[in-house]
Each structure stands twice: as structure tokens, then as C-alpha cells.
C-alpha positions as CSV (number, residue, x, y, z in Angstrom):
1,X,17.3,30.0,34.7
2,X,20.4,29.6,37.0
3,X,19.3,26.9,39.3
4,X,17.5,23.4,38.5
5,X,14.6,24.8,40.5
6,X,14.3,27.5,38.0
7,X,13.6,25.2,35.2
8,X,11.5,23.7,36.9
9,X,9.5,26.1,38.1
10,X,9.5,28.0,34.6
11,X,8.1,24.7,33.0
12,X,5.5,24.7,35.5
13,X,4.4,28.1,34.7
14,X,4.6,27.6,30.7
15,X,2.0,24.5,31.2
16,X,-0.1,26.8,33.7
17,X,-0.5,29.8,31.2
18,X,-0.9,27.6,28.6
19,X,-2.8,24.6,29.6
20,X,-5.4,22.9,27.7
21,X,-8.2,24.0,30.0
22,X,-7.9,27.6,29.4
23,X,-8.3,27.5,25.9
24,X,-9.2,24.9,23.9
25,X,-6.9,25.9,21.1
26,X,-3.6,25.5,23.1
27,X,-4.1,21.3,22.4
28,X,-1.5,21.5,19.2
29,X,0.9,23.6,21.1
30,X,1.0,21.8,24.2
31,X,1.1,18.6,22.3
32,X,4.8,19.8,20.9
33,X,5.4,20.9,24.4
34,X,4.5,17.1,26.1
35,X,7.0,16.1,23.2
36,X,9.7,18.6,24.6
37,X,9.5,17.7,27.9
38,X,10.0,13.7,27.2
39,X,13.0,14.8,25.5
40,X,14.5,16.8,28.5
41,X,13.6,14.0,30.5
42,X,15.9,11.7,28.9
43,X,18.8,14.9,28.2
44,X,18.9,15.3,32.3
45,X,19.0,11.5,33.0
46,X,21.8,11.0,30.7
47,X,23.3,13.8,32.5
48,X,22.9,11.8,35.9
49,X,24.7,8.6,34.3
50,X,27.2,10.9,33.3
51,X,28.5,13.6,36.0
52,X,25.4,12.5,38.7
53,X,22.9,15.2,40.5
54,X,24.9,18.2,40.2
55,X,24.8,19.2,43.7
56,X,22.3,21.6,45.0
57,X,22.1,24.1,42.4
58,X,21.3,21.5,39.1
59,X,19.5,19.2,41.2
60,X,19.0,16.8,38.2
61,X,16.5,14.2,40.5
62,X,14.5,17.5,41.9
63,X,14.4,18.6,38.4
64,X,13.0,15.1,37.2
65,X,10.6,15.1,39.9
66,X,9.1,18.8,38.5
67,X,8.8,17.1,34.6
68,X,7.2,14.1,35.9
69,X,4.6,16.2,37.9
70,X,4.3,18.7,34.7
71,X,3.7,15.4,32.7
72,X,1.0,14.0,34.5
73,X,-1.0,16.8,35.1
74,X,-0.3,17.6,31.1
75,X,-1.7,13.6,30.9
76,X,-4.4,14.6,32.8
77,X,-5.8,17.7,30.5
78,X,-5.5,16.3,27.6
79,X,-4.7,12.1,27.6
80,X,-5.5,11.5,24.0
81,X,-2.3,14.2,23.1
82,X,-0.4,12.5,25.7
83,X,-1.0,8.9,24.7
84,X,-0.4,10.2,21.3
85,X,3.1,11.2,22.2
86,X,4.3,8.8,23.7
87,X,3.3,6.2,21.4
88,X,5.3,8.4,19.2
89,X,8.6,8.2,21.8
90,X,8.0,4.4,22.2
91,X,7.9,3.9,18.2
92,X,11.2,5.7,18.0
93,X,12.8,4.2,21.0
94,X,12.0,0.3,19.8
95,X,13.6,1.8,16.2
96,X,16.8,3.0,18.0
97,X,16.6,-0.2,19.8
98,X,16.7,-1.7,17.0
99,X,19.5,-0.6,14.9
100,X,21.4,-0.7,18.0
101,X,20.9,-4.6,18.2
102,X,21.9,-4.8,14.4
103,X,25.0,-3.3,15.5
104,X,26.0,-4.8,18.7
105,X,26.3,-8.1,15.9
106,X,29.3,-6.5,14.2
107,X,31.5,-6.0,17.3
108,X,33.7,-7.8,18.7
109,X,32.8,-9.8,21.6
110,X,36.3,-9.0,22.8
111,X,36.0,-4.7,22.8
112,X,35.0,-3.2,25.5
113,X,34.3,-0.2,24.2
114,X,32.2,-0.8,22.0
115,X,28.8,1.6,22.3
116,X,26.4,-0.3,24.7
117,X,23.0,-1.7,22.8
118,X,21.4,-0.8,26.3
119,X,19.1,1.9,26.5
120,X,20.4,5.0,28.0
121,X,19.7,5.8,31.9
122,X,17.3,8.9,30.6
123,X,14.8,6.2,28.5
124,X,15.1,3.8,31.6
125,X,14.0,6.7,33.8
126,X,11.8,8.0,31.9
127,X,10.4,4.2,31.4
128,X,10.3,4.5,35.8
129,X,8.1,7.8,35.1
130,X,5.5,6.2,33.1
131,X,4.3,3.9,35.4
132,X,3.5,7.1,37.6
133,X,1.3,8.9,34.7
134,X,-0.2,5.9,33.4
135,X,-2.4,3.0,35.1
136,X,-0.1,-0.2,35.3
137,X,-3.1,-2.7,36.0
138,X,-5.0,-2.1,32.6
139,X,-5.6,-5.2,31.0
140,X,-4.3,-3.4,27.7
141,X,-3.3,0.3,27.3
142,X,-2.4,2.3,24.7
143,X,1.0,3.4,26.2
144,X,1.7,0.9,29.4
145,X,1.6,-2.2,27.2
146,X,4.1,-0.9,24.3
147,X,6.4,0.1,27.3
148,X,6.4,-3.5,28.6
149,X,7.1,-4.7,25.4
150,X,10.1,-3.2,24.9
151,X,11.3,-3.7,28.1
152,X,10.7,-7.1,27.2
153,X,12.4,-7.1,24.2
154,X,15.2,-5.2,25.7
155,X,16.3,-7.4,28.6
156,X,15.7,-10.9,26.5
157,X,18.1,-9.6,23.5
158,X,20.6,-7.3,24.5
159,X,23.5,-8.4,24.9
160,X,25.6,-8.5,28.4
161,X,29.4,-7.2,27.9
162,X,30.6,-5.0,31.1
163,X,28.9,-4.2,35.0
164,X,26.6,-1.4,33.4
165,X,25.1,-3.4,31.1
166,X,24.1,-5.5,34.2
167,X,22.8,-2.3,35.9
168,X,20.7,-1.6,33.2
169,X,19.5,-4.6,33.0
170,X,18.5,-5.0,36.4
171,X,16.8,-1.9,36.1
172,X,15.2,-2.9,33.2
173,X,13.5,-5.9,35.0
174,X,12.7,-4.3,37.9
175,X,10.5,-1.8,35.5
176,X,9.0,-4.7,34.2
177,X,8.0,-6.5,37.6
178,X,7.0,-3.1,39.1
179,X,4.7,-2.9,36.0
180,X,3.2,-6.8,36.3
181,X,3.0,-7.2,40.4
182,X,0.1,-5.2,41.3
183,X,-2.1,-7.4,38.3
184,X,0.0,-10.5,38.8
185,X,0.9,-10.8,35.7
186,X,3.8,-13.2,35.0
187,X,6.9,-11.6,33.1
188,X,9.3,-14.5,32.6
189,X,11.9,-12.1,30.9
190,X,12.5,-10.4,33.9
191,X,12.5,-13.6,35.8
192,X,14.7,-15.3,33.1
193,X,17.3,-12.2,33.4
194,X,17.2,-12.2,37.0
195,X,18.1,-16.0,36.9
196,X,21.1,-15.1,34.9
197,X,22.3,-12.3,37.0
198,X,22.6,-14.6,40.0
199,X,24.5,-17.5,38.0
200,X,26.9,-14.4,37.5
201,X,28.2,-15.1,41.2
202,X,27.9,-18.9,41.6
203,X,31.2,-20.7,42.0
204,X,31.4,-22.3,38.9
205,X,30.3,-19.1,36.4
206,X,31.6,-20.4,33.2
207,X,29.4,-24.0,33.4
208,X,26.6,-21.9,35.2
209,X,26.4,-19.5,32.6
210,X,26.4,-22.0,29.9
211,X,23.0,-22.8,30.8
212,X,21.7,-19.1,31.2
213,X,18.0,-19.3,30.0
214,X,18.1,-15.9,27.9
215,X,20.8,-14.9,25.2
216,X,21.6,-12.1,27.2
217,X,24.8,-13.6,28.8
218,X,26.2,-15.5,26.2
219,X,28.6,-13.1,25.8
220,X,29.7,-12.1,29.8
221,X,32.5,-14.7,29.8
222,X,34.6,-12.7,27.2
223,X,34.7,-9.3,30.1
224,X,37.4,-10.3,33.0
225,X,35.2,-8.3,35.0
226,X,32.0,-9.9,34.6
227,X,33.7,-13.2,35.0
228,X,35.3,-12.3,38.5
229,X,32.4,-10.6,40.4
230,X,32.0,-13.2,43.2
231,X,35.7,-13.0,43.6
232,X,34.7,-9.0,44.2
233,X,31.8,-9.6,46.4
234,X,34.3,-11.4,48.2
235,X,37.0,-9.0,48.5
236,X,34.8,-6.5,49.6
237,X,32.9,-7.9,52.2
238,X,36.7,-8.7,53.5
239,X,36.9,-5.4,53.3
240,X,34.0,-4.2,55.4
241,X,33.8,-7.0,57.3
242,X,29.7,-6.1,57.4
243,X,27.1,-4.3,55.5
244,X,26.8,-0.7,54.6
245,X,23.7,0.3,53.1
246,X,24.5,3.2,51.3
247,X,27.0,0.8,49.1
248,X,24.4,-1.8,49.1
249,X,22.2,0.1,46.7
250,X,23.0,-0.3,42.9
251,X,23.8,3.5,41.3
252,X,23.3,4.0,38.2
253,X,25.9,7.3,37.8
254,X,28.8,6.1,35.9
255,X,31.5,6.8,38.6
256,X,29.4,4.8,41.0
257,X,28.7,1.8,38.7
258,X,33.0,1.1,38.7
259,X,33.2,1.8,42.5
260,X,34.2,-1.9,44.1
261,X,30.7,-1.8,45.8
262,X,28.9,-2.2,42.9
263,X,29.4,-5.9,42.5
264,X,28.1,-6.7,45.9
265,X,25.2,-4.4,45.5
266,X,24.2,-6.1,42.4
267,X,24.4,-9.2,44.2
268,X,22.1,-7.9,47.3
269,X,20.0,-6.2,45.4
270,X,19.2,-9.2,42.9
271,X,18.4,-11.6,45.6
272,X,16.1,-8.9,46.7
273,X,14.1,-9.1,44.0
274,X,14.0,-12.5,44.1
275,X,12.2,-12.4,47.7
276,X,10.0,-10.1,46.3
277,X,9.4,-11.6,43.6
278,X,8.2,-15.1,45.9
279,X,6.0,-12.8,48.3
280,X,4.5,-11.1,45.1
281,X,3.4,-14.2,42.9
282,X,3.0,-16.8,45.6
283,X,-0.4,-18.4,45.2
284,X,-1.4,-16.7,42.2
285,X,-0.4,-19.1,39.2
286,X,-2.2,-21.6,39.1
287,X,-0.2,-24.1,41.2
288,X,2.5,-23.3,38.6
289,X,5.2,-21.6,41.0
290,X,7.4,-24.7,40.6
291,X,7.6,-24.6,37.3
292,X,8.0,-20.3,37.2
293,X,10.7,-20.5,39.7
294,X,12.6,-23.3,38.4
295,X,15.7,-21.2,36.9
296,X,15.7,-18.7,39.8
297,X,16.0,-21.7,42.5
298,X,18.4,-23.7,40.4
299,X,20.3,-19.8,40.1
300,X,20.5,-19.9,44.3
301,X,21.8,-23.4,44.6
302,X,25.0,-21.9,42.4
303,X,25.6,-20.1,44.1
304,X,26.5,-22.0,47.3
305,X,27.4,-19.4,49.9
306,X,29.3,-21.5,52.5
307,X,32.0,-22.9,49.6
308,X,35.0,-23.4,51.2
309,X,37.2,-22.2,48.1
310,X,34.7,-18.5,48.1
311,X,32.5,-18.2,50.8
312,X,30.5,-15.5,50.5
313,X,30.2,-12.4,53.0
314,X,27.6,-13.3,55.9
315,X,25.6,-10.0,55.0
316,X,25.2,-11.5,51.6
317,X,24.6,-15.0,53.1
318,X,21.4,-13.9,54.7
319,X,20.2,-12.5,51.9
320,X,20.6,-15.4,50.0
321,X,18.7,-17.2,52.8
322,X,16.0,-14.7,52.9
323,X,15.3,-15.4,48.9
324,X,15.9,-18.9,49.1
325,X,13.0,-19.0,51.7
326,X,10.5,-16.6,49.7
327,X,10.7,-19.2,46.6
328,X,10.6,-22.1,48.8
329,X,7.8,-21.4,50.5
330,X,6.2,-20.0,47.2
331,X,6.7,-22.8,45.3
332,X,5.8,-25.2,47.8
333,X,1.7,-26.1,48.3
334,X,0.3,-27.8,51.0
335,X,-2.6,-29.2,49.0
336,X,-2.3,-31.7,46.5
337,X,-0.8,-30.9,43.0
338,X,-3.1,-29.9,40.3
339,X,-2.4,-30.4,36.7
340,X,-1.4,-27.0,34.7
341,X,-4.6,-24.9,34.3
342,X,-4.8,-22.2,31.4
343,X,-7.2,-20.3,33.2
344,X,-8.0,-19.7,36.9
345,X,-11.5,-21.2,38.5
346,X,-13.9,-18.4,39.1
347,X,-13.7,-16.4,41.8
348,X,-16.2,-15.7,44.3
349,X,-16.9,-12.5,43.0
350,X,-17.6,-14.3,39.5
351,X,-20.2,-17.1,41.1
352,X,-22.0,-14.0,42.9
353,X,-25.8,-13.2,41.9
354,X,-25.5,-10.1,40.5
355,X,-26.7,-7.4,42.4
356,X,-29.1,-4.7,40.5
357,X,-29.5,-2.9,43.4
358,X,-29.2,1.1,42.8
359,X,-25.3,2.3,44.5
360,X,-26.5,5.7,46.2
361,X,-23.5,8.1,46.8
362,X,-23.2,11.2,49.9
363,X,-23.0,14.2,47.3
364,X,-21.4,15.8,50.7
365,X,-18.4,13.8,50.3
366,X,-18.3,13.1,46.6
367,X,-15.0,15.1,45.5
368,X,-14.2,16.1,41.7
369,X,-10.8,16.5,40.7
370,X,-11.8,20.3,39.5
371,X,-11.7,20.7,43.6
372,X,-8.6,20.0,44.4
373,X,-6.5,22.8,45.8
374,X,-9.6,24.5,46.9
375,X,-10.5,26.1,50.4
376,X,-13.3,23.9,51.3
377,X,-16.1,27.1,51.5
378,X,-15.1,27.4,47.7
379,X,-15.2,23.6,47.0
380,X,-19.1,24.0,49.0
381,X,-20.0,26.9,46.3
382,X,-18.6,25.4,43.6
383,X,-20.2,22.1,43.9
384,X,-23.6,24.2,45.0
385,X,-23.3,26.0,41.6
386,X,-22.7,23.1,39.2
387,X,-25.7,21.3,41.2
388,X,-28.0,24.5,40.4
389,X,-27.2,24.7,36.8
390,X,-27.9,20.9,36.6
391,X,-31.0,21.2,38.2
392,X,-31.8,24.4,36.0
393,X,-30.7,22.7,32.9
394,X,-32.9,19.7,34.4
395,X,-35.9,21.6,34.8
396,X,-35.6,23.7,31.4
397,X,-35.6,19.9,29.0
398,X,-38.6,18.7,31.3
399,X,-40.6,22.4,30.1
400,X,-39.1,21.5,26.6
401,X,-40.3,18.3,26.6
402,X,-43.6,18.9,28.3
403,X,-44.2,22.1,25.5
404,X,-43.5,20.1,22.5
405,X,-46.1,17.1,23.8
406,X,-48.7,19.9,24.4
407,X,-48.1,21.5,20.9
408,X,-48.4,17.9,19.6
409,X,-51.7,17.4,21.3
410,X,-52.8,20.7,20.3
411,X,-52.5,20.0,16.6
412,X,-53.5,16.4,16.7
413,X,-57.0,18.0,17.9
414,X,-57.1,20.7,15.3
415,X,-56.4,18.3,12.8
416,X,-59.3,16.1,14.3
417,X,-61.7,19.2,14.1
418,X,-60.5,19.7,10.6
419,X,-60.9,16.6,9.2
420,X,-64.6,16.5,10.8
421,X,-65.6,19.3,9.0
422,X,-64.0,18.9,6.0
423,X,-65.8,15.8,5.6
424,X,-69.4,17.1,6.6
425,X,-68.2,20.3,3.8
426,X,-67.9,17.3,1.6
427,X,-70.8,15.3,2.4
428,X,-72.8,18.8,1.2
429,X,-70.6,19.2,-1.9
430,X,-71.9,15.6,-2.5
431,X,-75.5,16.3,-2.4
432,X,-75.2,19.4,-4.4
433,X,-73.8,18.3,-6.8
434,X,-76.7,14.9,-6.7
435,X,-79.3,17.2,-6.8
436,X,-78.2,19.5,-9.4
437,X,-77.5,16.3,-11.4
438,X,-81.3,15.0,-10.9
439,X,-82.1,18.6,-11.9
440,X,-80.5,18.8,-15.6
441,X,-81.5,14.8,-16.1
442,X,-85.4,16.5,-15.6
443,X,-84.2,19.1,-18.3
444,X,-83.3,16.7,-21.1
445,X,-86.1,14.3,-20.3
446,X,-88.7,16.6,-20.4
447,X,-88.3,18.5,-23.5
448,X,-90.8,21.5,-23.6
449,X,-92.2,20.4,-20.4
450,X,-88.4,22.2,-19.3
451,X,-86.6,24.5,-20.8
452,X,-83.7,24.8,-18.6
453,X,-82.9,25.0,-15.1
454,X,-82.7,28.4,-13.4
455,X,-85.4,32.0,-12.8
456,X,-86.8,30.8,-16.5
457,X,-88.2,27.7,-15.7
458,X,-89.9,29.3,-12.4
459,X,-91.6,31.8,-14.6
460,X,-92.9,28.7,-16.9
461,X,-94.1,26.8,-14.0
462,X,-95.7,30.0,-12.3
463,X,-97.9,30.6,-15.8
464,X,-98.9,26.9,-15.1
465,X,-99.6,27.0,-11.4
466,X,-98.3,23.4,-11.1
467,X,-95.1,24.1,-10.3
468,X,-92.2,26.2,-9.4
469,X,-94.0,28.5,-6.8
470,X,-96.3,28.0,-3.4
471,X,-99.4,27.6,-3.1
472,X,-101.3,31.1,-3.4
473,X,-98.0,32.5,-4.3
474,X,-97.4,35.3,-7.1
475,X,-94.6,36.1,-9.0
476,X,-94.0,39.3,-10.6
477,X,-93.0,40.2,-14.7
């Protein structure tokens, strides 16, 4: 392969010829490949950090868009391999994580080149792809919930030393809110690190970061750098004298990460999240937006935009207005205050009479995923032919069914015809054997009268004429 297209498109071949649903006995061998792939991912996004896309012929976004297809649809043949896998990566990653943590308390606050404890830009990537092959909204999940964990853990413990541990960071947070917002789920990391991001730019940073709420930034007041970003937010909005969006938006390539935009972008693109943050949780604690929002409003009111000693740029101004206005009006209620409340009243949904009525579905427009990619006259036969081998297989258990109750029948009769004349054969056997009985009890009470039982005693009887023979009867020598 000479092109990033290439790989690509050889990947999606290998999972094509290969897949799962062809043969059954692929699973180990595409299980090694899922593995390979999440490994690439993170090679090609470490290559981004590094030396960026690669112009037209590496293409390293184009060619993390083709894995992250190839991974879902590999997620989608087999998910128990794929949730397999990546509970695998996740295990290793939080080990790495880790050790790097255990490290990171050996250096110098003072080195600034130490190794980062951040994870690389191909795990935080490949953390961005997950939430594309995975559901985000599961209560609990096998792979999602690991993922936020670390993330967690990440952005509340790692430690803050240069501008790229901010990017990450950032990034980092915005995985974790892009995880939580569609369930509403409160992550007050992400919120916490956010907070201390924007007290990176107030006018006072040393007293502002004194009172960070997450370790993280305990350490940004030893890098000159991180302790003179609002005087470069300044600077370069001198500069500009307006905003340019392309230099608004945080990189995370290396050589863009120490361009003297990146400040400012940080800047915009935190407060941001903050107004999205105050559109997305708004009315959905509990009443308890005050109390969420509490770091992230005291974080604005740093950073005072109209100081006379640093005003900041008017661009950067109205985005501190625009976020100052999403919490306010988030955190403010018009009804009265209600204590705290661990759990949410019940919805109307909840109070609802259940309703056992049957849900009846158009089979017309009822569309399996087997389907897709299909003509729609192939989709119409194929559907037609699964429907006939149901209704075959349908109609062959009911002739199943219906034979074994007749055989059953059958044989409970028999047996009921049996047992009736068994028990007249019996009855006979009975008086047989009463009469035969009455017969030899006439033999030993009678002497010479009897002899024995049998053609002797009819000859006896027959001499007599009292017995033994009819009347007018002969019996011959």
C-alpha cells in the first residue's frame, strides 16, 4: 500500500473475506485482528500529534475514519469479541496509566521535559472512537463505563506541567461530557477540570489557582508558560485585532499546540464548553445547578474581562458573556428552592397505567439490518423468503405437535382396550381355577365315591348312571 487510502481499503477487504458471518470459525482470527486494528489506531494518532495528517497521500484522519468504520461493523458481527477486546485495551491502558502516575512523582516539578503522564493523542482518539461503536446512554456497559472511568481518573490525577497537557486535558473532558450529556449524567471531574482551566486566565492566576478544586493544577505555576497565558490571549488578540476561526479551534498536532493561537483557543474553546455545558444540564439535577456550577461561575468572575491592567480581546469577551449567561440562567429557578433530593420524583411516564395493549408493526416497512445495502426488489425477496421459511417451519411444529397428541391418544385407547380385556382374561383365570379347586376338594372328600378328577371318574359315574353323563347318554369302552 502506497497511499493511506490503500490501507484502508485493504483492511476493509481483509474484514470482508474474513468476517464472522461467513464462517463461523473466523471468530478467533478476527478477534486478533479487532486487537490489531485498536493498535493502529493509536500508532496513526500518535503520528498526527507528531508530523499531523500527512497531506493527501497518508491521510492519517481519512485513514482513522476507514478503522473506525472497520471497527464497528467488526462490533457489530461479533460484540462479545469486540467487548472482549477492548476490555482488554482498557485494562492495559489504566496499567500504563498507572505506572505513568508513579512516575510523574519522581520528577521535578521544575523539568519540562519530563515524559507527559497524559495519555497519548492515539488513546484520546481512539477514546473519541468508542463512543461511535458503542451505546453512550447504557445505564452500565461492559466497555463505555470502563472508558469513563479512566477518563475520570485521568483528568482528576494527572498532573498539569506545559499547554499540551492542557490540550489533553481538555480533550479528555470533553470525552467525558460527550459521553454523560445525552443521559444527563453529572461528571464533576470534567466540570472540576474545566473550572481549573479557566482560573488559568483570570487576573490573579497564582491566588486563583490556589483554590483549583482538582490536584491537576497544583503544579502549573512552576511552567512560565502556563503562568502567562492571559498575558498571550492578550497579545494575540492585539495581534488580530478580531477573531479567526481557524485559530480559534484547539489542535492537537504538536506544531500547532506551540503556535501563539493556541492560548486563546484554549481560552474560547473552554468557555464553550461551559455554555454547553449550562444548555445541556439545565433543569435536570434536581434543583442542584447552584451547587454543580459553583466552581465554574466562581472560574468566570476571575477572570474579569474588562480589567484595566489585562483586558481581554472583545471576541473573547463575548464568549465569556455567552457562558456566563448559560450558567446563570441554568442555575437560576424561578420556583421556589427545594431541598437536595437523591432521587428525581417520578415522571409521567412512571405514574402511567400500564398499557397491555398488543404493539402491531407494518412488516412492509419493518427493515433488518441484513437489508441494508440492498436494491429494494432484493430486500422484497429476501424478506418474502425468510417469511415463507417461518411460516413453513411454523406449519411443520404445529403437524409435529398435532402427530405426537394423536399418537398419544392412540395408545392411551389401546392401553384402555388392553386393560379391559386383560382383566375379563383374568376374571376367567379366576373362575377356573375356583372351580377346579371345588373339583379336587370333591376328590379328597369323597374317597371311593371319587377317584380322581379327569376321563376316569366319567367312566365311574357312567357305570352308576348318576353322574358324569346326560341323561339317555352312552359312553363307549
Amino acid at each position: 500500500a502506497s497511499t493511506g487510502s490503500d490501507v484502508g481499503l485493504i483492511i476493509q477487504r481483509i474484514h470482508a473475506s474474513n468476517s464472522v458471518r461467513l464462517d463461523k470459525n473466523n471468530k478467533e482470527k478476527m478477534q486478533n485482528f479487532f486487537d490489531v486494528l485498536l493498535r493502529r489506531f493509536v500508532e496513526v494518532g500518535d503520528a498526527i500529534y507528531s508530523s499531523g495528517d500527512g497531506g493527501p497521500e497518508l491521510g492519517r484522519y481519512d485513514q482513522l475514519n476507514a478503522l473506525t468504520q472497520t471497527l464497528y461493523a467488526m462490533s457489530q458481527d461479533s460484540p462479545g469479541c469486540a467487548g472482549a477486546v477492548w476490555g482488554r485495551r482498557l485494562g492495559i491502558m489504566q496499567k500504563a496509566l498507572a505506572k505513568r502516575l508513579r512516575d510523574a512523582e519522581f520528577i521535578s516539578a521544575d523539568d519540562e521535559d519530563a515524559p507527559s503522564a497524559w495519555p497519548s493523542t492515539g488513546i484520546l482518539l481512539l477514546m473519541r472512537a468508542l463512543s461511535h461503536i458503542f451505546p453512550v446512554t447504557d445505564l452500565r456497559h461492559v466497555v463505555v463505563t470502563p472508558a469513563l472511568m479512566l477518563l475520570g481518573q485521568t483528568v482528576a490525577q494527572c498532573p498539569v506541567r506545559s499547554l499540551s497537557d492542557v490540550v489533553m486535558g481538555l480533550f479528555s473532558s470533553g470525552l467525558i461530557i460527550e459521553y454523560t450529556k445525552e443521559a444527563k449524567r453529572l461528571a464533576p471531574e470534567s466540570l472540576a477540570f474545566i473550572a481549573g482551566v479557566l482560573r488559568l486566565f483570570a487576573v490573579d492566576v497564582e491566588a486563583a489557582t490556589e483554590v483549583t478544586p482538582v490536584p491537576s493544577f497544583e503544579l502549573a505555576m512552576r511552567n512560565a508558560n502556563l503562568s502567562a497565558l492571559r498575558a498571550d490571549a492578550v497579545e494575540y488578540g492585539d495581534c488580530v485585532g478580531g477573531s479567526d476561526e481557524i485559530d480559534l479551534l484547539v489542535s492537537i498536532e504538536k506544531d500547532k499546540i506551540d503556535g501563539e493561537a493556541m492560548p486563546t483557543a484554549i481560552l474560547c474553546t473552554t468557555l464553550r464548553l461551559v455554555e454547553m455545558i449550562g444548555k445541556t444540564y439545565g433543569g435536570f439535577l434536581n434543583n442542584a445547578e447552584a451547587e454543580v456550577f459553583d466552581e465554574i461561575s466562581r472560574s468566570l468572575l476571575s477572570l474579569k474581562p474588562q480589567s484595566k491592567s489585562s483586558p481581554l480581546p472583545k471576541f473573547v469577551a463575548a464568549e465569556v458573556t455567552k457562558a456566563a449567561q448559560s450558567i446563570s440562567s441554568a442555575a437560576s429557578t424561578s420556583a421556589g428552592r427545594l431541598p437536595l433530593l437523591r432521587r428525581s420524583g417520578a415522571t409521567a411516564g412512571q405514574l402511567a397505567i400500564k398499557s397491555l395493549a398488543p404493539r402491531m408493526e407494518d412488516p412492509k416497512r419493518y427493515a433488518m439490518s441484513k437489508d441494508k445495502g440492498k436494491s429494494q426488489r432484493q430486500a422484497i425477496l429476501d424478506r418474502n423468503r425468510r417469511e415463507y421459511k417461518r411460516e413453513h417451519k411454523a406449519a411443520t411444529r404445529e403437524l409435529r405437535l398435532d402427530a405426537a397428541f394423536i399418537e398419544n391418544e392412540r395408545r392411551k385407547s389401546k392401553e384402555k382396550r388392553d386393560s379391559e380385556a386383560r382383566e375379563q382374561r383374568h376374571k376367567n383365570f379366576a373362575w377356573l381355577e375356583q372351580e377346579q379347586a371345588t373339583m379336587n376338594q370333591q376328590v379328597r372328600m369323597g374317597g371311593g365315591l371319587l377317584k380322581g378328577g379327569g376321563i376316569g371318574a366319567a367312566k365311574a359315574k357312567a357305570r352308576s348312571g348318576k353322574i358324569g353323563i346326560k341323561k339317555g347318554g352312552k359312553l363307549r369302552n
